[in-house]
TORFI-619967 format. One record per residue (C-alpha): chain; x, y, z; residue number from 1. Coordinates in nm, 3 decimals. Each point is the difference from the previous one (the first is absolute). Layout:
// TORFI-619967
{keke "A", {X, Y, Z}, NUM}
...
***
This chain:
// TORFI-619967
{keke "A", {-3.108, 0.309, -7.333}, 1}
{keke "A", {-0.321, 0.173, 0.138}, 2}
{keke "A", {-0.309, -0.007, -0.201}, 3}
{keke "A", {-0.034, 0.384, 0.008}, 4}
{keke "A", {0.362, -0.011, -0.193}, 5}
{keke "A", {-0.123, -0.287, -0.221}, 6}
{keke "A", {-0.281, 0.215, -0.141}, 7}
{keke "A", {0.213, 0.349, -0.030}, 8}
{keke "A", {0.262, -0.227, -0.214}, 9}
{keke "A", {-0.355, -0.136, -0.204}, 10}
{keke "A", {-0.132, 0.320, -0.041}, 11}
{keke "A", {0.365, 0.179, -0.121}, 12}
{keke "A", {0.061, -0.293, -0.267}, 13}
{keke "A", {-0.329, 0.019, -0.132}, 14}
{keke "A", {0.046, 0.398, -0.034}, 15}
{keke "A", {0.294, -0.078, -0.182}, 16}
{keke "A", {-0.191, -0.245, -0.223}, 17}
{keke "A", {-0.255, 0.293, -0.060}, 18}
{keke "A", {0.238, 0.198, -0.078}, 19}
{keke "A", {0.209, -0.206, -0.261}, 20}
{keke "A", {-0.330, -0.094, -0.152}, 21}
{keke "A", {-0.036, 0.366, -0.078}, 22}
{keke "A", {0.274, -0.008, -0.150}, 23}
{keke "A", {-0.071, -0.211, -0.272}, 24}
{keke "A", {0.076, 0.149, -0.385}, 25}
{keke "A", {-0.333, -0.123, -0.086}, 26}
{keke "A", {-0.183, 0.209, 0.194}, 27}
{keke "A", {0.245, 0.334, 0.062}, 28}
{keke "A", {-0.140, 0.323, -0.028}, 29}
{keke "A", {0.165, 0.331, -0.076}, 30}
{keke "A", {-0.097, 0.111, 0.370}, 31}
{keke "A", {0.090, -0.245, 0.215}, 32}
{keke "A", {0.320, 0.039, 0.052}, 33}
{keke "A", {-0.014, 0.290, 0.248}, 34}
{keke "A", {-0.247, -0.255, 0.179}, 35}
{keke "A", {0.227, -0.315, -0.033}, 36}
{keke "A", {0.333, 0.212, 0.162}, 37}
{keke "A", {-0.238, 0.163, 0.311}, 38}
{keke "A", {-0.136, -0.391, 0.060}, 39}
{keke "A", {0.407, -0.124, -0.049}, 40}
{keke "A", {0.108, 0.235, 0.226}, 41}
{keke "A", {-0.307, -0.072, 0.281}, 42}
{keke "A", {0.109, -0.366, -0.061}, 43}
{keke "A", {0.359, 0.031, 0.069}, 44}
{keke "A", {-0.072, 0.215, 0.304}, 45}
{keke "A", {-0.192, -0.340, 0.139}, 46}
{keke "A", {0.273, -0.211, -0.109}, 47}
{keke "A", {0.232, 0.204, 0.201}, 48}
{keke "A", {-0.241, -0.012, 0.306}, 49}
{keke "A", {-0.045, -0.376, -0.046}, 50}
{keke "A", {0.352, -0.077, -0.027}, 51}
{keke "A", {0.091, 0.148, 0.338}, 52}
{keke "A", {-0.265, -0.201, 0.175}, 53}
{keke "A", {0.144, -0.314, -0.236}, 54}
{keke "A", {0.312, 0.089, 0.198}, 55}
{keke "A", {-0.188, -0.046, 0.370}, 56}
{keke "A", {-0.069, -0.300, -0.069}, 57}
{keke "A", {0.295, -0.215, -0.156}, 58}
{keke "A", {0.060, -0.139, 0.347}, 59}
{keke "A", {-0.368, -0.142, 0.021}, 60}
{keke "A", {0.059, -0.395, 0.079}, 61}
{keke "A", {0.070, -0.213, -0.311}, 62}
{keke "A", {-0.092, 0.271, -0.239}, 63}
{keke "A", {0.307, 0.210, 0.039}, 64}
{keke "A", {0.149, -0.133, -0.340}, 65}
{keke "A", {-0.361, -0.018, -0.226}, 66}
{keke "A", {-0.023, 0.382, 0.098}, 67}
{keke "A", {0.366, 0.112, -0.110}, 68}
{keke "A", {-0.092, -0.141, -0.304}, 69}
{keke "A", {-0.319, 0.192, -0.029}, 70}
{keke "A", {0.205, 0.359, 0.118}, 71}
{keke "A", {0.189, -0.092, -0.313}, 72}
{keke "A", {-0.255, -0.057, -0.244}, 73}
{keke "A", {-0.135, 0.323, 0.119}, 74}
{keke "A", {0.322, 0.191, 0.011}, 75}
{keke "A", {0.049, -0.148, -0.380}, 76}
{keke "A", {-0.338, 0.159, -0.108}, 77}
{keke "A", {0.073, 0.343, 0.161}, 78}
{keke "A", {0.365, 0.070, -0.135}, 79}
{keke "A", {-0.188, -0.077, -0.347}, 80}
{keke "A", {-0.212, 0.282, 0.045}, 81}
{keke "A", {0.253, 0.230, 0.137}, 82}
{keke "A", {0.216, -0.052, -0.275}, 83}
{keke "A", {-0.215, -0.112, -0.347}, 84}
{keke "A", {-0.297, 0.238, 0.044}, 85}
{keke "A", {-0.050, 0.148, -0.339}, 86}
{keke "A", {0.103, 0.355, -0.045}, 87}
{keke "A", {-0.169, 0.304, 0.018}, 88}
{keke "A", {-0.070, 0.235, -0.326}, 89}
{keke "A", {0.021, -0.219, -0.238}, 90}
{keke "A", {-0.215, -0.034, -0.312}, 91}
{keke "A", {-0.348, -0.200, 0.024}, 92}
{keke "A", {0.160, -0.269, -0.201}, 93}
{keke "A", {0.330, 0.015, 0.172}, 94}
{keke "A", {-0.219, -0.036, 0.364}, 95}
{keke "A", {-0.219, -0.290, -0.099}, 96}
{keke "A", {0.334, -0.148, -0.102}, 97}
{keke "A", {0.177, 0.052, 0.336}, 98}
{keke "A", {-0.294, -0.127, 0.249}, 99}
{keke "A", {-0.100, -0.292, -0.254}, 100}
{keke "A", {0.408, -0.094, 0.052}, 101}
{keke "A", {-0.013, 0.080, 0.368}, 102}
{keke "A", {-0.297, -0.220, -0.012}, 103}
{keke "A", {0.186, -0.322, -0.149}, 104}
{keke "A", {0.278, 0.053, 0.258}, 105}
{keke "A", {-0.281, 0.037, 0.318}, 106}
{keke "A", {-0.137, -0.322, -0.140}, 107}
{keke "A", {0.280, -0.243, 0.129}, 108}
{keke "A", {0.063, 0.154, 0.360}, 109}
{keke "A", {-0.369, -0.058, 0.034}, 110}
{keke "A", {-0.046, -0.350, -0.116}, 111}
{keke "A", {0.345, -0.031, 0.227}, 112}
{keke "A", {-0.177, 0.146, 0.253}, 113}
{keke "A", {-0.345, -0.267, -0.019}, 114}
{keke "A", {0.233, -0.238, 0.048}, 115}
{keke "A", {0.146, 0.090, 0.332}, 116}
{keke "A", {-0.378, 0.134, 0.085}, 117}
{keke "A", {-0.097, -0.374, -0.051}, 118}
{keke "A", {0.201, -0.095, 0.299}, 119}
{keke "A", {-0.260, 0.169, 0.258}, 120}
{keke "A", {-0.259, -0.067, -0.211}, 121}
{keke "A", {-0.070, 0.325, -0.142}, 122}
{keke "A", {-0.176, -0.045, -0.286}, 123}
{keke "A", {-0.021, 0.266, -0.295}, 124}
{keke "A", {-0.045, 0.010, -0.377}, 125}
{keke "A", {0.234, -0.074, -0.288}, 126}
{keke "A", {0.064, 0.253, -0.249}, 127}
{keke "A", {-0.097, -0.097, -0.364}, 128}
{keke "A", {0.142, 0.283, -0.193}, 129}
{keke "A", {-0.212, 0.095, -0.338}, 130}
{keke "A", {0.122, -0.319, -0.259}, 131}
{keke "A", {-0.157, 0.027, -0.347}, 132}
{keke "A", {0.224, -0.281, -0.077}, 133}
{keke "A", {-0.121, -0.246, 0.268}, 134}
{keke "A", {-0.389, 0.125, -0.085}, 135}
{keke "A", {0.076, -0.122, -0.354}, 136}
{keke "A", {0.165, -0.337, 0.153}, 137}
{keke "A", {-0.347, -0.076, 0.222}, 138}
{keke "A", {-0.189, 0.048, -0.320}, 139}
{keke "A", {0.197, -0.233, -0.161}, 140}
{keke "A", {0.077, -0.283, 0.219}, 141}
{keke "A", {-0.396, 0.076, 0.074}, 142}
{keke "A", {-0.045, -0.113, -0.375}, 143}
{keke "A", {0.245, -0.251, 0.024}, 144}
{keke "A", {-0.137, -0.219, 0.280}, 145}
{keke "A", {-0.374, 0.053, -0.186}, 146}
{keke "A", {0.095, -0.179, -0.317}, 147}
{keke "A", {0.163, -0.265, 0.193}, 148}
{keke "A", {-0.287, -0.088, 0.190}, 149}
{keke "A", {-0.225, 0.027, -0.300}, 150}
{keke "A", {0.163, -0.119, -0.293}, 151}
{keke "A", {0.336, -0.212, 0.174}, 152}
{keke "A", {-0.005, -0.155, 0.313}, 153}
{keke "A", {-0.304, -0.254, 0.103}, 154}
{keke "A", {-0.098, 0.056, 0.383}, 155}
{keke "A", {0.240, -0.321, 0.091}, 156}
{keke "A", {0.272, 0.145, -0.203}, 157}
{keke "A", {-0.016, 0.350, 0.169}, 158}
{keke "A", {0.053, -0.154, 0.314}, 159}
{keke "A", {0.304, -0.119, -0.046}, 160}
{keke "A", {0.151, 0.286, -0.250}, 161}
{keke "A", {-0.083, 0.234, 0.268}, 162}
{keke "A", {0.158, -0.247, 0.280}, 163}
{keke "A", {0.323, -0.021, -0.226}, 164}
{keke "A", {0.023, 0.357, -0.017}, 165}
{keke "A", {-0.047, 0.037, 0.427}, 166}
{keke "A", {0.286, -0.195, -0.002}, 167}
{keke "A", {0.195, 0.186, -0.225}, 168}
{keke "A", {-0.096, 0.346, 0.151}, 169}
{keke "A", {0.054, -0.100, 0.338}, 170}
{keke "A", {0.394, -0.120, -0.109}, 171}
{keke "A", {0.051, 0.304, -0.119}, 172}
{keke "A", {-0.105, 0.171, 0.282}, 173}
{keke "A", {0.255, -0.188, 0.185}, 174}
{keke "A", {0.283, -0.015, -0.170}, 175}
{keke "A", {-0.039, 0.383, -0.040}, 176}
{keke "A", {0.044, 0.027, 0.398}, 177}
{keke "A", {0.289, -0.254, -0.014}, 178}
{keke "A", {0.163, 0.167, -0.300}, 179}
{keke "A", {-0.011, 0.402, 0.033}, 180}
{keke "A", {0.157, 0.044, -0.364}, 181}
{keke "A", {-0.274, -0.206, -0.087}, 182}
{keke "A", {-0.248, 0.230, 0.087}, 183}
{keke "A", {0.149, 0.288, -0.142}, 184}
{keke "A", {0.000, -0.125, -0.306}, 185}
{keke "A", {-0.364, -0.129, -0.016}, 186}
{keke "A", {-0.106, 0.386, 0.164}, 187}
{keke "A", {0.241, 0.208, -0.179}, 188}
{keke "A", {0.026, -0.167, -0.331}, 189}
{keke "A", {-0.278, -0.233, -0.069}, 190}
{keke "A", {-0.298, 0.158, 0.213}, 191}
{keke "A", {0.089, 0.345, 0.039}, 192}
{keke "A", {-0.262, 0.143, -0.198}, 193}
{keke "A", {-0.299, -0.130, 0.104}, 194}
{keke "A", {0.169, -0.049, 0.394}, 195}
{keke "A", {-0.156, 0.191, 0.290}, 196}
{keke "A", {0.305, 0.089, 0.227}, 197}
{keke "A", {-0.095, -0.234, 0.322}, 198}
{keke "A", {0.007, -0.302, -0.218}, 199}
{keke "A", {0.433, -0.011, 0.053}, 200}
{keke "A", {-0.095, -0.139, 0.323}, 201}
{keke "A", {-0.363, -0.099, 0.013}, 202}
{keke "A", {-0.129, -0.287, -0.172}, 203}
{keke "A", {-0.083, 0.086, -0.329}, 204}
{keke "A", {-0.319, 0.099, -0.134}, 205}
{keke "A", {0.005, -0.219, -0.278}, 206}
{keke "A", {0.052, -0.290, 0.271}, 207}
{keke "A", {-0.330, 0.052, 0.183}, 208}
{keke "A", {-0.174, 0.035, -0.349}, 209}
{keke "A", {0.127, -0.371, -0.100}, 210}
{keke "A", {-0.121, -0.104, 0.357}, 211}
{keke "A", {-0.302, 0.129, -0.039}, 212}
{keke "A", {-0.063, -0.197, -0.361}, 213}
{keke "A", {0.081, -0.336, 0.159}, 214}
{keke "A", {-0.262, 0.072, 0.278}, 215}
{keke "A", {-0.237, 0.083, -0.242}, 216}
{keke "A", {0.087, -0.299, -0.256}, 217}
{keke "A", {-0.020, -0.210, 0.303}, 218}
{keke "A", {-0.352, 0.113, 0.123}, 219}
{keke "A", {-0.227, 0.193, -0.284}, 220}
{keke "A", {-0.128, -0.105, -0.324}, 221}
{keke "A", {0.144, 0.182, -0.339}, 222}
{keke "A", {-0.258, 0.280, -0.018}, 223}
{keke "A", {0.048, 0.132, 0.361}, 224}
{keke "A", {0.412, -0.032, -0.039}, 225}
{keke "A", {-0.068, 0.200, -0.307}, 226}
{keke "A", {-0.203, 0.264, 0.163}, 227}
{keke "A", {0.289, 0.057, 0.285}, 228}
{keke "A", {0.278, 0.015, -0.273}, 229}
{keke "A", {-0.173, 0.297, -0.157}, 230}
{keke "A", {-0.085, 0.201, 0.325}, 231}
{keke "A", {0.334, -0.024, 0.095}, 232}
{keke "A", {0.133, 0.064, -0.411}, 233}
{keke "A", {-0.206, 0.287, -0.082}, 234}
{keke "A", {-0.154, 0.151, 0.327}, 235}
{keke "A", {0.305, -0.003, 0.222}, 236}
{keke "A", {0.252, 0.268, -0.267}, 237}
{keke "A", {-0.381, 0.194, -0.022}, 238}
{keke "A", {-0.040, 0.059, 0.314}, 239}
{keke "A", {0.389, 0.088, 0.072}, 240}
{keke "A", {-0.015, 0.274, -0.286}, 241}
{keke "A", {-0.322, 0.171, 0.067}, 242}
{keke "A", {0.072, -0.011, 0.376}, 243}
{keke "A", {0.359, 0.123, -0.016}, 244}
{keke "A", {-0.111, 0.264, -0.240}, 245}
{keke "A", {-0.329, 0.156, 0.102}, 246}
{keke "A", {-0.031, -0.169, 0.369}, 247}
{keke "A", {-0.130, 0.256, 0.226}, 248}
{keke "A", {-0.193, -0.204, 0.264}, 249}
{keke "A", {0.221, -0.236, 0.178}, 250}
{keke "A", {-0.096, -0.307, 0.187}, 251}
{keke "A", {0.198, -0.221, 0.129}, 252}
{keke "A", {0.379, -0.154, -0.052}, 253}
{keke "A", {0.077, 0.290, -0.269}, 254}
{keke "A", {-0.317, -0.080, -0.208}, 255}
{keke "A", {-0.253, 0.252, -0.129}, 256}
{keke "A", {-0.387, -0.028, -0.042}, 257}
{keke "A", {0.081, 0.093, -0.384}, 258}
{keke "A", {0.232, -0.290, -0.027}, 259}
{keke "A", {-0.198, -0.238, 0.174}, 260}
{keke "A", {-0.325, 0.107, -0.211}, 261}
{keke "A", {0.174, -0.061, -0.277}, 262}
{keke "A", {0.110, -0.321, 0.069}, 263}
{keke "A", {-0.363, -0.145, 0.092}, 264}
{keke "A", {-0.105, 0.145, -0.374}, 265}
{keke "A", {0.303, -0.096, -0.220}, 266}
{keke "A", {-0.010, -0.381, 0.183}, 267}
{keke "A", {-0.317, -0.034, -0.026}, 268}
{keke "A", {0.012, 0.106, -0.371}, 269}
{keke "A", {0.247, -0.224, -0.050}, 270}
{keke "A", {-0.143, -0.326, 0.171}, 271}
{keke "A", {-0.312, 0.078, -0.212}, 272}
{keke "A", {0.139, 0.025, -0.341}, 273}
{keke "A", {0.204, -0.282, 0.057}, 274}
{keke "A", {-0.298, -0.262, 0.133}, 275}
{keke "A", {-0.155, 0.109, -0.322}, 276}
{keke "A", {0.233, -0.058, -0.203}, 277}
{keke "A", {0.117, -0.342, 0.150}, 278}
{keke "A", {-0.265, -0.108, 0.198}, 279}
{keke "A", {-0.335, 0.114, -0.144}, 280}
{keke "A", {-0.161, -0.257, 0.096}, 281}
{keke "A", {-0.057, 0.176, 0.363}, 282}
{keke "A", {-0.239, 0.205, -0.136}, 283}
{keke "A", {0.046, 0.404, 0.002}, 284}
{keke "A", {-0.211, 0.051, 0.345}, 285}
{keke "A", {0.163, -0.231, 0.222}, 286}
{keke "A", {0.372, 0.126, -0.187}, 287}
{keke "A", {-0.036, 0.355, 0.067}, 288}
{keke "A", {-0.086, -0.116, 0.345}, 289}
{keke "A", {0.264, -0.225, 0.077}, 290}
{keke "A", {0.216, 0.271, -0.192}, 291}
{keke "A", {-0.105, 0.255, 0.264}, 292}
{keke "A", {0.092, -0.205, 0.260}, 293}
{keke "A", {0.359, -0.164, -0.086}, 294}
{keke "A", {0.083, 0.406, -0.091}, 295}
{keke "A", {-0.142, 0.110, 0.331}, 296}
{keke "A", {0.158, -0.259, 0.211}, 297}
{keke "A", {0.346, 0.061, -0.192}, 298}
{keke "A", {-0.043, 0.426, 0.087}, 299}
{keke "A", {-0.047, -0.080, 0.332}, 300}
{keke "A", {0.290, -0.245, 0.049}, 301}
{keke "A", {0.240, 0.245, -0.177}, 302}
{keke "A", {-0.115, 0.297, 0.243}, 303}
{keke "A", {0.097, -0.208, 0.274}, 304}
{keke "A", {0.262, -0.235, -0.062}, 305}
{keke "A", {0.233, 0.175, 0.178}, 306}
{keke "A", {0.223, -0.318, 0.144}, 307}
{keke "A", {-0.064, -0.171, -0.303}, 308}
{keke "A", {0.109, 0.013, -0.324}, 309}
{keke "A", {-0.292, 0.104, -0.213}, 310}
{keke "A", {0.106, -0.227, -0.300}, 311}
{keke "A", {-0.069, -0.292, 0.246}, 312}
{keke "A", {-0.350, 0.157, 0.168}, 313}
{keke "A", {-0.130, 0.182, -0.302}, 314}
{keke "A", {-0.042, -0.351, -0.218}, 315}
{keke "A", {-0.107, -0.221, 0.287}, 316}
{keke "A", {-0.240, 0.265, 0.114}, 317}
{keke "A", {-0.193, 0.087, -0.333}, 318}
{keke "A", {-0.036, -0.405, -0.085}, 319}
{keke "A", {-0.173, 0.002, 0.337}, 320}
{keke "A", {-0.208, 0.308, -0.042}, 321}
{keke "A", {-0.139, -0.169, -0.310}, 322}
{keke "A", {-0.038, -0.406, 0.115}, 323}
{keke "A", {-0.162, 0.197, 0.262}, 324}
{keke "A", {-0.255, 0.164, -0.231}, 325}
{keke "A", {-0.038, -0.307, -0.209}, 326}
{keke "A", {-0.079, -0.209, 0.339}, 327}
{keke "A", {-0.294, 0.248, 0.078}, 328}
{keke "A", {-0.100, 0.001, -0.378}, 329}
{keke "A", {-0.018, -0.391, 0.007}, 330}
{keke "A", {-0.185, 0.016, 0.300}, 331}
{keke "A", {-0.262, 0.255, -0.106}, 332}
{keke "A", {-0.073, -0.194, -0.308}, 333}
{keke "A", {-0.067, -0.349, 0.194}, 334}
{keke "A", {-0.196, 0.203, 0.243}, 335}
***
């Protein structure tokens, strides 16, 4: 495949994203729907175009297959539109209903469709569909993790909690691939609430997370693994409700500078209370610092962990952001 068709299938999936994002209940508005069907309609009309050239090319050496598959995903996508976009002249309850359904539906045929993108290394955003439910879980495992570290678990003894539960996570994660009914079960019955759709066939978030705590058990002390357990807690559902529901300047990999703001100021909130309430002993100076920079650090790893899973990157980053700080703290002061 040619690079010029490479970046025309980029740039049509991450229209699509755009335009699922829009979507969201969170953030409808009584007038966008006249918007949302002129922008669906544009969209399938490049669809269309981009299947026929899909079509040129399914005799291209050894890719003939990889791009049937890709026609398909495509083809799925577009007979959803034709035949689940929401009616016209309805009520304004009745619409929001419709498109927030045709939404859900969308949702699947795209994360099929990252999949088969994946496979010419195409590259685009998950979805991560408005979840009060899984805001209220990052909260409290956020919580959770804290009073382990502080009141449970010595620094020896968090090592090799969090290595049990790597190993535990991780076997779940495979037996879920070897055993399909197994992972319907733990998606649809035990994890469907707080669940973002990709995670049926992506490594779970929760998996990263637990990665991330041995890394962190393994190489920080108590008060910086606190600090990146509350960015990630309490500044990570912030940022996702404020951006999703007043985001108007966008930035990169579907993130908004409203979102992103908002991260930096709840993390940072967060790492602060929590050094002074644990760890006074820092001193307020050098923990609003340090605070500033683990929040900081974490923003800027969640705007671009794109590749990554930002459970994994958000953690690891903000305990960097503030050993970072601390190092040039401890250096001023011996100066």
């Amino acid at each position: 495949m040619t690079p010029a068709m490479t970046m025309e299938i980029e740039q049509v999936a991450l229209e699509l994203h755009k335009v699922l994002r829009d979507m969201d209940p969170a953030q409808w508005r009584d007038d966008l729907e006249a918007t949302l069907r002129d922008r669906m309609a544009r969209l399938s009309e490049r669809m269309t175009q981009l299947q026929a050239k899909l079509s040129q090319w399914k005799d291209a050496a050894g890719q003939r297959a990889e791009i049937e598959a890709l026609s398909q995903r495509w083809n799925s996508l577009q007979e959803l539109i034709r035949e689940h976009m929401p009616r016209v002249g309805l009520s304004n309850m009745e619409i929001k209903q419709e498109w927030a359904s045709f939404r859900k539906q969308m949702l699947g045929a795209y994360e099929d469709l990252i999949g088969g993108l994946g496979r010419f290394s195409i590259h685009v955003p998950h979805l991560r569909p408005t979840n009060y439910m899984r805001n209220l879980y990052h909260v409290g495992n956020g919580l959770m993790i804290l009073a382990l570290i502080e009141f449970i678990l010595s620094p020896r003894s968090m090592i090799w909690v969090a290595g049990g539960f790597c190993v535990f996570v991780w076997t779940l994660e495979i037996t879920r691939r070897i055993w399909p009914r197994f992972n319907d079960f733990l998606m649809e019955k035990v994890f469907h609430k707080v669940a973002h759709p990709h995670e049926a066939v992506h490594v779970n978030s929760a998996t990263w997370y637990v990665n991330a705590l041995f890394l962190l058990s393994l190489t920080c002390p108590p008060a910086i693994c606190a600090m990146a357990v509350v960015v990630l807690g309490f500044a990570d559902p912030a940022a996702a409700i404020i951006g999703r529901r007043f985001g108007r300047h966008r930035l990169v990999n579907g993130r908004s500078l409203e979102g992103s703001f908002t991260f930096w100021v709840v993390g940072a909130i967060a790492a602060l209370v929590t050094l002074q309430i644990f760890h006074p002993t820092i001193g307020f100076g050098s923990a609003l610092l340090m605070s500033l920079g683990a929040a900081l650090a974490g923003a800027l790893a969640e705007l671009f962990s794109q590749r990554i899973d930002d459970n994994l990157s958000i953690p690891l980053a903000s305990a960097a952001g503030a050993s970072l700080v601390a190092m040039v703290l401890s250096w001023l002061m011996g100066a």
